[in-house]
Structures are given as C-alpha cells and as structure tokens.
PDB file with one MODEL, atoms N, CA, C and O in Angstrom:
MODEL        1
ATOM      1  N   UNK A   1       7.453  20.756  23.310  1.00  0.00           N
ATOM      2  CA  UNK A   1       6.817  20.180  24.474  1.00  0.00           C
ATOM      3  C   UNK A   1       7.874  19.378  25.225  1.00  0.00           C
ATOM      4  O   UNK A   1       8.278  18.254  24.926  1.00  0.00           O
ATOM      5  N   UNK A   2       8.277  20.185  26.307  1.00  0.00           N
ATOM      6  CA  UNK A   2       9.339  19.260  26.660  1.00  0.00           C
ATOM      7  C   UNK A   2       8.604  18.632  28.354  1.00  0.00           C
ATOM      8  O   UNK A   2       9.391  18.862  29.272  1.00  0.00           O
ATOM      9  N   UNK A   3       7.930  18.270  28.589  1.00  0.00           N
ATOM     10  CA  UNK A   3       7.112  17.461  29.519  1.00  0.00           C
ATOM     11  C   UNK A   3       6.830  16.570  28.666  1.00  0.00           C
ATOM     12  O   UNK A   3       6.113  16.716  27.676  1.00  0.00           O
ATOM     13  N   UNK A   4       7.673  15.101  29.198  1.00  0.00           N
ATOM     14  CA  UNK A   4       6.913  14.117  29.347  1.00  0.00           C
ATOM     15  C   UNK A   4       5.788  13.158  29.340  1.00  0.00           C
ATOM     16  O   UNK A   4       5.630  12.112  28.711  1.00  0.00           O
ATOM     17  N   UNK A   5       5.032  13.790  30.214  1.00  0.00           N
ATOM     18  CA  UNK A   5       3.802  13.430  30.657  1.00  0.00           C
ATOM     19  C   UNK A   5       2.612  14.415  29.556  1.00  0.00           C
ATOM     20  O   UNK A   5       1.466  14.101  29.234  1.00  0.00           O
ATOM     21  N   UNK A   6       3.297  15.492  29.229  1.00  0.00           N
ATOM     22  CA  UNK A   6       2.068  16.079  28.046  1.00  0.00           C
ATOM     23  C   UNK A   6       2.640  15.105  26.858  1.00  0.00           C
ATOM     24  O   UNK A   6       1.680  14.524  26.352  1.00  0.00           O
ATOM     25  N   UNK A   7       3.912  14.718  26.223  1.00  0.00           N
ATOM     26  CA  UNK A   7       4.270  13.627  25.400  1.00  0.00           C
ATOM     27  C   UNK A   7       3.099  12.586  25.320  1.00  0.00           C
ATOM     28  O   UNK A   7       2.165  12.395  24.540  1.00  0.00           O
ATOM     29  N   UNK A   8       3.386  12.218  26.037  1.00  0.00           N
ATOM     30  CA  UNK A   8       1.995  10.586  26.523  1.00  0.00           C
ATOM     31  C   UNK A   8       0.671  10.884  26.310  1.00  0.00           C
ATOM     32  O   UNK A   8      -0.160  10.257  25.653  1.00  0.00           O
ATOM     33  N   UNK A   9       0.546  12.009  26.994  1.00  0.00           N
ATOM     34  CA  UNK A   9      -0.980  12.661  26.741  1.00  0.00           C
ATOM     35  C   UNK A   9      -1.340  12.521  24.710  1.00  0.00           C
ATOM     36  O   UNK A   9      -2.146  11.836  24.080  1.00  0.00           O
ATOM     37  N   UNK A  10      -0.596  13.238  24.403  1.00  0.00           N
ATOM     38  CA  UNK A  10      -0.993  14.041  23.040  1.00  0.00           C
ATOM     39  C   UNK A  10      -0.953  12.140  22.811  1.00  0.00           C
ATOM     40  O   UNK A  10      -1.874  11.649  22.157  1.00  0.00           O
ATOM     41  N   UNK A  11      -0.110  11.423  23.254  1.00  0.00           N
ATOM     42  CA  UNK A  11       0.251  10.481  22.192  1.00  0.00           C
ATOM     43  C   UNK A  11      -0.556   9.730  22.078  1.00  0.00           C
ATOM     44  O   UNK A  11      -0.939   9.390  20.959  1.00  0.00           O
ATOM     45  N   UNK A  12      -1.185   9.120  23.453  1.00  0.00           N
ATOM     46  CA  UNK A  12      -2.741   8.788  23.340  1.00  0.00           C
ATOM     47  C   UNK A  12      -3.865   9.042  22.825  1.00  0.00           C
ATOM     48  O   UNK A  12      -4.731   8.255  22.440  1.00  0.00           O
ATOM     49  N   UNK A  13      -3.840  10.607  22.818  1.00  0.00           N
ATOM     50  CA  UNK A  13      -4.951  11.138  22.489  1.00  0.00           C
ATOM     51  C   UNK A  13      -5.000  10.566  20.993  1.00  0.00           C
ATOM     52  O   UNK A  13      -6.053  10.204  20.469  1.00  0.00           O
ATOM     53  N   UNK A  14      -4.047  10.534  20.511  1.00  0.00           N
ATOM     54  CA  UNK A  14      -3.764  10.456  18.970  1.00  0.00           C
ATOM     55  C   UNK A  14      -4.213   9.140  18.540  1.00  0.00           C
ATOM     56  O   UNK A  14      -4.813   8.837  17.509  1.00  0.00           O
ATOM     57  N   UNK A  15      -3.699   8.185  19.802  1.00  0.00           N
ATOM     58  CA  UNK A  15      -3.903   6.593  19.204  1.00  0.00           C
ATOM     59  C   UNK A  15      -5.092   6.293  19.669  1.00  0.00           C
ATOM     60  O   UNK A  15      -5.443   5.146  19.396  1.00  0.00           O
ATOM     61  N   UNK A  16      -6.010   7.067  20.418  1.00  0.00           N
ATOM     62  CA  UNK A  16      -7.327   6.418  20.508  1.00  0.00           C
ATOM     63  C   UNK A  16      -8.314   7.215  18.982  1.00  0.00           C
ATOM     64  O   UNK A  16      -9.353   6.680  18.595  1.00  0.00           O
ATOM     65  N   UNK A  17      -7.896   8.179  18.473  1.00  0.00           N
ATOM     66  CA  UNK A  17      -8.085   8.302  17.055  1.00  0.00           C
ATOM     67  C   UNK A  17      -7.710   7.696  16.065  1.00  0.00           C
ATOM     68  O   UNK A  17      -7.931   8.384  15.069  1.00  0.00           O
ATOM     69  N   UNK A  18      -7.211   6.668  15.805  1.00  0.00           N
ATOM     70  CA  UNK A  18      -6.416   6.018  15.033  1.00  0.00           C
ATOM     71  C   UNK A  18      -7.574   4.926  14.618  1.00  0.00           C
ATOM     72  O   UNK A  18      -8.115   4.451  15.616  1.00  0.00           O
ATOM     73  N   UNK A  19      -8.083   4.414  13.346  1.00  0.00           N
ATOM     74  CA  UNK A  19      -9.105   3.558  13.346  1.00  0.00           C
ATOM     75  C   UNK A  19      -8.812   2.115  14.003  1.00  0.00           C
ATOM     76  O   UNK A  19      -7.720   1.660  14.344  1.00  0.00           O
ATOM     77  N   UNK A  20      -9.900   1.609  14.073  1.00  0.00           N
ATOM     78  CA  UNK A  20      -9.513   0.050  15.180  1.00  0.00           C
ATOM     79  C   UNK A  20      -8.527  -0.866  14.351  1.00  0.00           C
ATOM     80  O   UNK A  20      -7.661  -1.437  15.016  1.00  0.00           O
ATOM     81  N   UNK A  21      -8.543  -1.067  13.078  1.00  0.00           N
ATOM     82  CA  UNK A  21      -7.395  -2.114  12.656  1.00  0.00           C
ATOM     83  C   UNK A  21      -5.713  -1.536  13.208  1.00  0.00           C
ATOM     84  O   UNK A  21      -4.839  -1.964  13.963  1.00  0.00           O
ATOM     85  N   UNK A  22      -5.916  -0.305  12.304  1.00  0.00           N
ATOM     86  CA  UNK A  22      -4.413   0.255  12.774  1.00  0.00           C
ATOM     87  C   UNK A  22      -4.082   0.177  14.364  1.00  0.00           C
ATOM     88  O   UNK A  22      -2.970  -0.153  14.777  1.00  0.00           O
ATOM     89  N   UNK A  23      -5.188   0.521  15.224  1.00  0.00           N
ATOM     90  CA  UNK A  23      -4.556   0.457  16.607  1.00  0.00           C
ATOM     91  C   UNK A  23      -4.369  -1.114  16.989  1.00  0.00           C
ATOM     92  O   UNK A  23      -3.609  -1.559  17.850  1.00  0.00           O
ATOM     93  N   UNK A  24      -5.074  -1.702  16.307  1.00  0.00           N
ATOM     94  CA  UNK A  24      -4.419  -3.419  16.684  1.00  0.00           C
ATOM     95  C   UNK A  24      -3.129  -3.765  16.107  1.00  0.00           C
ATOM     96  O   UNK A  24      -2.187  -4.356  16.636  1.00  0.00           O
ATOM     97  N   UNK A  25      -3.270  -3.210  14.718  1.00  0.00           N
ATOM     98  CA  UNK A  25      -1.954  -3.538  14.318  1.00  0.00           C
ATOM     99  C   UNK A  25      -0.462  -3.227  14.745  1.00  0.00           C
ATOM    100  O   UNK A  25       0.512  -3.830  14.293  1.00  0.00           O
ATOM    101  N   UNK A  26      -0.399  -1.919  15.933  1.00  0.00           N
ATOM    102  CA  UNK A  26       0.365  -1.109  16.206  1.00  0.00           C
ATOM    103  C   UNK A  26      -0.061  -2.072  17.542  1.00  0.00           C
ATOM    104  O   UNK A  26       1.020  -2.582  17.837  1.00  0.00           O
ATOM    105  N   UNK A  27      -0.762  -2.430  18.210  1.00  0.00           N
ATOM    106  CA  UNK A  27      -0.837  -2.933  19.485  1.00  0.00           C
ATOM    107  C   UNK A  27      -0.193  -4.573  19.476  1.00  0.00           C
ATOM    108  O   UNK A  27       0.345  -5.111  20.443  1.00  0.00           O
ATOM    109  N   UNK A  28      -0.354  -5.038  18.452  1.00  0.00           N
ATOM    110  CA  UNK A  28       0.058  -6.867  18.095  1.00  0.00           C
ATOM    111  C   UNK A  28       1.049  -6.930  17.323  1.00  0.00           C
ATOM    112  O   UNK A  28       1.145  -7.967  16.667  1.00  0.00           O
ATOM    113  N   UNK A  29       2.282  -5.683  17.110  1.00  0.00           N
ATOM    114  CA  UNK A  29       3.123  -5.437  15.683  1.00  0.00           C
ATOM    115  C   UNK A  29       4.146  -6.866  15.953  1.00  0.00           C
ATOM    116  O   UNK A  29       4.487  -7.263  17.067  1.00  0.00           O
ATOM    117  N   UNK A  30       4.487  -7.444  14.752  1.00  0.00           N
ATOM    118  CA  UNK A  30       5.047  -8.679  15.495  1.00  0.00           C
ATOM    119  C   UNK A  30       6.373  -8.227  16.031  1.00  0.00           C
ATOM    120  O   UNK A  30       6.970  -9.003  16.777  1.00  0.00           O
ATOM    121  N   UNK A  31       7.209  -6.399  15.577  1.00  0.00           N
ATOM    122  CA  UNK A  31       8.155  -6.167  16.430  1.00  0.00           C
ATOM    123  C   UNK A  31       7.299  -5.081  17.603  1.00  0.00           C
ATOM    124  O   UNK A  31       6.297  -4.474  17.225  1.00  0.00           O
ATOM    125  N   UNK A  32       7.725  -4.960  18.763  1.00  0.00           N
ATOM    126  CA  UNK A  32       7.092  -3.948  19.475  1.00  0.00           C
ATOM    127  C   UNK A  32       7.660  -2.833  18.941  1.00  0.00           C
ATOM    128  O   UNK A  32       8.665  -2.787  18.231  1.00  0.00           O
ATOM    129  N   UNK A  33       6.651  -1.515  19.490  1.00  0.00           N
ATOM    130  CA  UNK A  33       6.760  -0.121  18.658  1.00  0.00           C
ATOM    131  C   UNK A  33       7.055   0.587  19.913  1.00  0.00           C
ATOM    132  O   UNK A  33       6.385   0.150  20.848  1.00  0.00           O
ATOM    133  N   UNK A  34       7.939   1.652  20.252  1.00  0.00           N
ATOM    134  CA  UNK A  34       8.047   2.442  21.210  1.00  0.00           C
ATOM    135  C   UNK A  34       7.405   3.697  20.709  1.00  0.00           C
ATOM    136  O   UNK A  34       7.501   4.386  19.693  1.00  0.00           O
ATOM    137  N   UNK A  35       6.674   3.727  21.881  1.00  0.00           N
ATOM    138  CA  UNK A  35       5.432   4.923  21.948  1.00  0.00           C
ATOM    139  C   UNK A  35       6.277   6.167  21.717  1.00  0.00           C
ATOM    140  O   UNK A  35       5.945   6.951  20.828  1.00  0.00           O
ATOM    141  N   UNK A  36       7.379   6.397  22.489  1.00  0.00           N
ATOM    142  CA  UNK A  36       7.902   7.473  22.480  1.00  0.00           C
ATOM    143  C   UNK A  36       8.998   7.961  20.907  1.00  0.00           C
ATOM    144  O   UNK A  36       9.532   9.058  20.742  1.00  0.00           O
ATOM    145  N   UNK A  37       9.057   6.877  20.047  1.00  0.00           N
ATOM    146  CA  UNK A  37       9.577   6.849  19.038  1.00  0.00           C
ATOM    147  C   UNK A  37       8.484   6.954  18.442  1.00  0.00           C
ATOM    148  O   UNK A  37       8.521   7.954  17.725  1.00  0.00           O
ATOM    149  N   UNK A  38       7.701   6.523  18.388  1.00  0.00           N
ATOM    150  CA  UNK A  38       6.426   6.868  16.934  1.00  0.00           C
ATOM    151  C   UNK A  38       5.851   8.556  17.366  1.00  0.00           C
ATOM    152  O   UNK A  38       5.328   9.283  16.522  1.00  0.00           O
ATOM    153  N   UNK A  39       6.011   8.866  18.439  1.00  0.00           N
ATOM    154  CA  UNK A  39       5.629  10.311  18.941  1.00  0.00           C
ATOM    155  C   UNK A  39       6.528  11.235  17.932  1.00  0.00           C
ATOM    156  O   UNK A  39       6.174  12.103  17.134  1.00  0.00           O
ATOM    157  N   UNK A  40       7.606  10.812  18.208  1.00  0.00           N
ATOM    158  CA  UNK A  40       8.946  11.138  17.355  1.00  0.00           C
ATOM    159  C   UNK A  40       8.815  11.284  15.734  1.00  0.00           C
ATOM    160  O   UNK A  40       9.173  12.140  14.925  1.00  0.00           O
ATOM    161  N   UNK A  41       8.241  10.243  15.665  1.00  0.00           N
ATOM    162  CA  UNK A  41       8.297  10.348  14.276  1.00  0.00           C
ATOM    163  C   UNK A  41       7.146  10.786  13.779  1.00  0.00           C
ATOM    164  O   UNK A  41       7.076  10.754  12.550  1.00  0.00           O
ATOM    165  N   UNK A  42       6.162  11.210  14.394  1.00  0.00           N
ATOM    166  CA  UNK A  42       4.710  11.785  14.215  1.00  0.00           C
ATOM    167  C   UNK A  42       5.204  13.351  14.258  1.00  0.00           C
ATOM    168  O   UNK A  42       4.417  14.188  13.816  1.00  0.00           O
ATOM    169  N   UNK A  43       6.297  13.722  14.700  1.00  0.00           N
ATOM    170  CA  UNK A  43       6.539  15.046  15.014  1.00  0.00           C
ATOM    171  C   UNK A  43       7.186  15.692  14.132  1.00  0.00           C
ATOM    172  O   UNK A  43       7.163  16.901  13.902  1.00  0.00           O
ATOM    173  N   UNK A  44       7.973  14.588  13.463  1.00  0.00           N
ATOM    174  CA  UNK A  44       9.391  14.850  12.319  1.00  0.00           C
ATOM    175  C   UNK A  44       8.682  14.835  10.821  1.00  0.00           C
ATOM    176  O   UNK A  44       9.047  15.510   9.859  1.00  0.00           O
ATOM    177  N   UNK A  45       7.512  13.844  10.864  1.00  0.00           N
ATOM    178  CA  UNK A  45       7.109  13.525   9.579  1.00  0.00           C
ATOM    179  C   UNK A  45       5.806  14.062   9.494  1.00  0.00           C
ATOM    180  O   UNK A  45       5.349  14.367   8.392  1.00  0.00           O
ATOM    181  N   UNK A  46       5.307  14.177  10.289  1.00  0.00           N
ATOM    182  CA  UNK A  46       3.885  14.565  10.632  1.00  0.00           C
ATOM    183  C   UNK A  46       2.930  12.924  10.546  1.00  0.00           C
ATOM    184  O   UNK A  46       3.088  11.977   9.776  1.00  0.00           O
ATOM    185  N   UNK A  47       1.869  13.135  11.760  1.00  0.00           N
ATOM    186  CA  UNK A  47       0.976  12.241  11.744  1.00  0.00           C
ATOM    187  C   UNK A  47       0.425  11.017  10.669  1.00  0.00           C
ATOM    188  O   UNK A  47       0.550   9.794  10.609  1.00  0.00           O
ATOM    189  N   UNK A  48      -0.315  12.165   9.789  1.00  0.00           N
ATOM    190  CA  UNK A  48      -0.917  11.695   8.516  1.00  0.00           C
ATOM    191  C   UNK A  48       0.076  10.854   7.822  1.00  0.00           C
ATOM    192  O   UNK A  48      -0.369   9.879   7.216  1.00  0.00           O
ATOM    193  N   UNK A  49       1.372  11.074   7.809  1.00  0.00           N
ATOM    194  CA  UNK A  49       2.539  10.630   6.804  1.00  0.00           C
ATOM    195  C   UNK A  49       3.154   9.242   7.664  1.00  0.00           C
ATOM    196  O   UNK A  49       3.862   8.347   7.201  1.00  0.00           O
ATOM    197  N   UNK A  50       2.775   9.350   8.678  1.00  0.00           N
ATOM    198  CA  UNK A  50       3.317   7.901   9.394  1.00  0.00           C
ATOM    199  C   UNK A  50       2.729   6.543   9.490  1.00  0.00           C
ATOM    200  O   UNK A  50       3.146   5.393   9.357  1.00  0.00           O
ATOM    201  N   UNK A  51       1.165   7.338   9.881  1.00  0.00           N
ATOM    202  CA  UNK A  51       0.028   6.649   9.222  1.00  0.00           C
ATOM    203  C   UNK A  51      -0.008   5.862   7.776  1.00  0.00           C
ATOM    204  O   UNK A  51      -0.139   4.664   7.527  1.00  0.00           O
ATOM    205  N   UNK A  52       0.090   6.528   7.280  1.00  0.00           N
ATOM    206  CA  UNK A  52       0.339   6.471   6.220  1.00  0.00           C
ATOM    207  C   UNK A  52       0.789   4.971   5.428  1.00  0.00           C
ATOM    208  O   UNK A  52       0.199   4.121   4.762  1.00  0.00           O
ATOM    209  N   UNK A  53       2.424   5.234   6.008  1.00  0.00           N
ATOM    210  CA  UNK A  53       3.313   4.487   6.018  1.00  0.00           C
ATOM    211  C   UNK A  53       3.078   3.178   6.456  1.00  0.00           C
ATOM    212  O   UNK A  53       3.559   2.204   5.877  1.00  0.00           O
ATOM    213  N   UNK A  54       2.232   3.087   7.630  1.00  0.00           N
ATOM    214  CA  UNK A  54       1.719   1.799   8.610  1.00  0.00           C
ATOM    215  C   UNK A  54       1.158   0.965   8.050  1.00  0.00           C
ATOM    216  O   UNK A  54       1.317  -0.251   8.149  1.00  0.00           O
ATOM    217  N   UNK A  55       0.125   1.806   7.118  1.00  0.00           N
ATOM    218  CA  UNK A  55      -0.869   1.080   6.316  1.00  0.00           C
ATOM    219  C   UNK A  55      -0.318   0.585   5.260  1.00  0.00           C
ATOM    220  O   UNK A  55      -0.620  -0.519   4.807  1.00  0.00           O
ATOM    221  N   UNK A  56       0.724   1.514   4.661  1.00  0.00           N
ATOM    222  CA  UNK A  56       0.676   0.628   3.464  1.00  0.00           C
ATOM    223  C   UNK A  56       1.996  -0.468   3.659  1.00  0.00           C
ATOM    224  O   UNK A  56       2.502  -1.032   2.688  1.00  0.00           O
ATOM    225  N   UNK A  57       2.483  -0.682   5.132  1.00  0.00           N
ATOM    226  CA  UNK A  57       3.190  -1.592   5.529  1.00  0.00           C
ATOM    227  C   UNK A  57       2.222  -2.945   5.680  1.00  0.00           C
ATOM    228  O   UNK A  57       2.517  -4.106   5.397  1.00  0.00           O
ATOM    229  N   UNK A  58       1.201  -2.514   6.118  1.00  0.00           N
ATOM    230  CA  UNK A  58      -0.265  -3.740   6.725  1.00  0.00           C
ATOM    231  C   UNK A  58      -0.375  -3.878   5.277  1.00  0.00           C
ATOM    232  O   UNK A  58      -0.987  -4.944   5.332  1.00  0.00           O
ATOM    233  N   UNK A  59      -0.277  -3.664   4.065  1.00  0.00           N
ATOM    234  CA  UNK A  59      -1.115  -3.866   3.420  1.00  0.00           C
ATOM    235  C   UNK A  59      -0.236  -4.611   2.350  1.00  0.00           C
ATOM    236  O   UNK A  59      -0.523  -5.048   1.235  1.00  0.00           O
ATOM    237  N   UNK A  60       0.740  -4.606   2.953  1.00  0.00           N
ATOM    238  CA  UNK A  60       2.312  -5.525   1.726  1.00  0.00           C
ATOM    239  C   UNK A  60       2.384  -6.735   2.422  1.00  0.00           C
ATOM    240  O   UNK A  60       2.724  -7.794   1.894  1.00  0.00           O
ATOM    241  N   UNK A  61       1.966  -6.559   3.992  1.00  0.00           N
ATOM    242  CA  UNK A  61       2.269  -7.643   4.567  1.00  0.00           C
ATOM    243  C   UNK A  61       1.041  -8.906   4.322  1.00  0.00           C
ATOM    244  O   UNK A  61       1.280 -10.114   4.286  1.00  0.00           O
ATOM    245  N   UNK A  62      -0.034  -8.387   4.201  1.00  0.00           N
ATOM    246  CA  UNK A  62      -1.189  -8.851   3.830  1.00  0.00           C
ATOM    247  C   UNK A  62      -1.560  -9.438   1.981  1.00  0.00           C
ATOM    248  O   UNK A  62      -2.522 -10.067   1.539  1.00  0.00           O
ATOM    249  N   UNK A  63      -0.399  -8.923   1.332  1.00  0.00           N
ATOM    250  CA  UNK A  63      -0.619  -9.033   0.385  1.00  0.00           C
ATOM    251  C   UNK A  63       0.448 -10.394   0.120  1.00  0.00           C
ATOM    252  O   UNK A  63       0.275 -11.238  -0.759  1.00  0.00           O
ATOM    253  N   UNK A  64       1.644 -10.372   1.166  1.00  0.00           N
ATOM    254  CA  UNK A  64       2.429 -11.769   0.614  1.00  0.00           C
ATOM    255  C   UNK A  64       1.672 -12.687   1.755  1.00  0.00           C
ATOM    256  O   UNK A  64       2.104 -13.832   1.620  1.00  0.00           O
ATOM    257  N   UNK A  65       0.973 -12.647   2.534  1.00  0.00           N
ATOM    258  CA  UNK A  65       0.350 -13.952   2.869  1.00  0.00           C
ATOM    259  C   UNK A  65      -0.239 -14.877   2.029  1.00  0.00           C
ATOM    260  O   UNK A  65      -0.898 -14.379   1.116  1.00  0.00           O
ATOM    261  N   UNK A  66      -0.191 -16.044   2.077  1.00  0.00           N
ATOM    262  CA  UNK A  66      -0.694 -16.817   1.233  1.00  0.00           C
ATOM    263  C   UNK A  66      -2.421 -17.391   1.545  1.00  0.00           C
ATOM    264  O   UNK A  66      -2.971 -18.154   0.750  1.00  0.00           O
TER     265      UNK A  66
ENDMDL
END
C-alpha cells in the first residue's frame, strides 16, 4: 500500500477496534507513539503481536506502581 492516505485509513480503522483502555493508553503514552511507526510495526509483526506487546507493557507498568 503505497498511498498514504489508505496508510491512515487502515490505521484508524484498526485503532477504533482496539478496546477502550488500550486506545487510551496509546492516546496518553507518557512517550508519544507515531501512528505511522506503529502502522509499521503492525505490518512487520502483525497486529495481534503488537497488541500484544502493549499490554503486557501496561501491565508491568501497572504492576511496579505502588
């Protein structure tokens, strides 16, 4: 897909599927996330596997809070 603008499309489409914590967490990340890099890496690793990854990042980070 080398348009751009279908890039953005799919990429949305994707993050309004994404359940509501994860899309906050990806929306409030305390580093910002470039859309066009997580597209990237949704493409290289596949979706499910990035996901994946997010969560069980939310879920280490959640676990050393005190």
């Amino acid at each position: 897909m080398d348009d751009q603008g279908a890039l953005l499309r799919e990429l949305m489409a994707v993050f309004d599927q994404l359940p509501a914590g994860l899309r906050e967490a990806i929306n409030y990340a305390p580093e910002p996330l470039d859309p066009k890099a997580l597209a990237v890496l949704c493409r290289k690793h596949g979706a499910a596997n990035v996901l994946a990854m997010l969560e069980l990042k939310l879920k280490r980070q959640a676990a050393r809070r005190p």
